[in-house]
N, C-alpha and C positions, 0 to 999 in steps of 0.2 A: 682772792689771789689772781693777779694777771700778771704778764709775762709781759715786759716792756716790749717797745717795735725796735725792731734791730735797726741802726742807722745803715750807711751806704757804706757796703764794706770795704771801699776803698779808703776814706776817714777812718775806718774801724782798725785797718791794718796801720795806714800811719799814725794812730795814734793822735787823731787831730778830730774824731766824734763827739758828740755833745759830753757825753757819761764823762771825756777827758778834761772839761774844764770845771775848776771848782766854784763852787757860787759861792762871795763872800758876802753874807744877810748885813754886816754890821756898815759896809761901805755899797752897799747894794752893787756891787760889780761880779762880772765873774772875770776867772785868770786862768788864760789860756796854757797848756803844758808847758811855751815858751815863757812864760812869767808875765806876756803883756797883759793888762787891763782891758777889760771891755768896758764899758763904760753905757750905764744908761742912754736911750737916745731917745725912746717915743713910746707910748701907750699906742696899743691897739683893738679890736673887735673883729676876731672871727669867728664862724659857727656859734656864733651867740657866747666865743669866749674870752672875755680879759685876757691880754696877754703884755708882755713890758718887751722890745727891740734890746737887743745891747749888742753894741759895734765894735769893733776894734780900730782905733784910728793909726796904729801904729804897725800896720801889717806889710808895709814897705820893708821895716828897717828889722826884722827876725828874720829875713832869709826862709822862712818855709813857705810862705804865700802859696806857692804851686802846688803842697801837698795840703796845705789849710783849707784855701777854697779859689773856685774858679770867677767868684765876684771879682769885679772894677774895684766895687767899694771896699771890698774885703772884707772878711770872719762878720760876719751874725749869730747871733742867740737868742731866741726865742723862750720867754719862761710865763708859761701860763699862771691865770693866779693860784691856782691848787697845786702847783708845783708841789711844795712840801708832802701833801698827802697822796701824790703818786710815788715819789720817792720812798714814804714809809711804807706804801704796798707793796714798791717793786724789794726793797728790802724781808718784808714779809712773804715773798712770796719765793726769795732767793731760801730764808730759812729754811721756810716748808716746801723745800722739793719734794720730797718725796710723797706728800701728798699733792700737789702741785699735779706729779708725773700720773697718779691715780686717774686723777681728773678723764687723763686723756683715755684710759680704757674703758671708765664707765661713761660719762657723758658725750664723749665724740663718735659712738658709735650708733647713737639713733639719726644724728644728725647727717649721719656718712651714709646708712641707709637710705635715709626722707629723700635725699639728695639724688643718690648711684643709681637704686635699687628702684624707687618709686618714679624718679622723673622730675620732682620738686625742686626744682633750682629758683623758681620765683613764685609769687602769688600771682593769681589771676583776677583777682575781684580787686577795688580799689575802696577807701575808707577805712577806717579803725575800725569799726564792727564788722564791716563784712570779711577782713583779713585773720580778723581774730576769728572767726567762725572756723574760716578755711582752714588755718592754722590747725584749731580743736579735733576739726574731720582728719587729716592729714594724721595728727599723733593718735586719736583713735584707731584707724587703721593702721599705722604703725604697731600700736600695744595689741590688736588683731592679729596681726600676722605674728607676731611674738609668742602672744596664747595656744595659736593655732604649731606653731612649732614647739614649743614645751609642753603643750597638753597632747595632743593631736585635734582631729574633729570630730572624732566620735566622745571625747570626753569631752570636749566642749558643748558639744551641742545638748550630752546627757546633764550637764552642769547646766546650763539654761535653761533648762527643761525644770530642772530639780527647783529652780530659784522661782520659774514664773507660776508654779502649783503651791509652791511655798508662800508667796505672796497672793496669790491668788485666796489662800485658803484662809488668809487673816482677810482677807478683805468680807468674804463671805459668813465667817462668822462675826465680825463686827458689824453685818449688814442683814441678818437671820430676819427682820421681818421684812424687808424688801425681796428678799429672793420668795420666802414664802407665798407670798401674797400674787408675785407673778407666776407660782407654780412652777420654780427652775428646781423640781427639788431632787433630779435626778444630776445636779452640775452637783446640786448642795452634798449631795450624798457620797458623789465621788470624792469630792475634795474632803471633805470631814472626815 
């Protein structure tokens, strides 16, 4: 679920933003709120995306040109090829508002932290490995500071403590004639 990009709310108020014209699949056109035709014009490539132009040639003679757009050429439309399945997202994503609105209490708030609270507004290291590392540290220390405010740090530190004697002591008896043999048998003793 995403939430569409708002157009230029001056289109949005007149009534002249993309969401207002309808796309007709069967004559590949779309139809502007005044009823004209846009009309196929040209295939394009941007961001690595398929996208199809359509124009309106008849934007002299509806009289809103001024609130429509401030092109020479007049009205554009842009439809990238996966048009269809952003439109079934933004549909799905109109349903499920109220999970939609969830979203923003639980997952915008590590991000609002990483950001305000820690400093992190960009990465400092450059490559895919080395940003994904950064990244890792960054929300470890985030989920740190999180443990350390819901636990405090004397139960945290008692809890690590509990875990690394805990593993410690499987390692030790899985390991009974190595520790013997170097004579560790006062570690062996404590932890057993």
């Amino acid at each position: 679920m995403i939430k569409k990009q708002k157009g230029k709310q001056e289109k949005i108020q007149n009534g002249f933003d993309k969401i207002n014209f309808q796309y007709d699949e069967a004559n590949d056109v779309y139809i502007c709120p005044m009823g004209y035709r846009l009309e196929f014009k040209w295939n394009g490539k941007q961001n690595d995306k398929d996208y199809k132009r359509y124009t309106c040639k008849n934007y002299m003679d509806c009289g809103k040109k001024a609130s429509c757009t401030s092109s020479q050429g007049g009205r554009s439309v842009t439809r990238i090829k996966e048009e269809e399945i952003l439109e079934m997202i933004d549909k799905n994503t109109i349903n499920k508002n109220d999970i939609y609105r969830k979203r923003g209490t639980i997952v915008e708030h590590p991000f609002g932290t990483i950001k305000r609270h820690f400093g992190y507004t960009y990465f400092l290291t450059r490559g895919l490995d080395s940003v994904n590392t950064e990244g890792c540290f960054i929300c470890l220390a985030y989920n740190f500071k999180r443990l350390i405010n819901i636990m405090g740090v004397k139960e945290l530190v008692w809890r690590f403590k509990e875990a690394i004697c805990l593993k410690l002591s499987i390692y030790f008896r899985n390991h009974q004639s190595v520790i013997k043999s170097t004579k560790s048998t006062f570690i062996y003793n404590f932890l057993v």
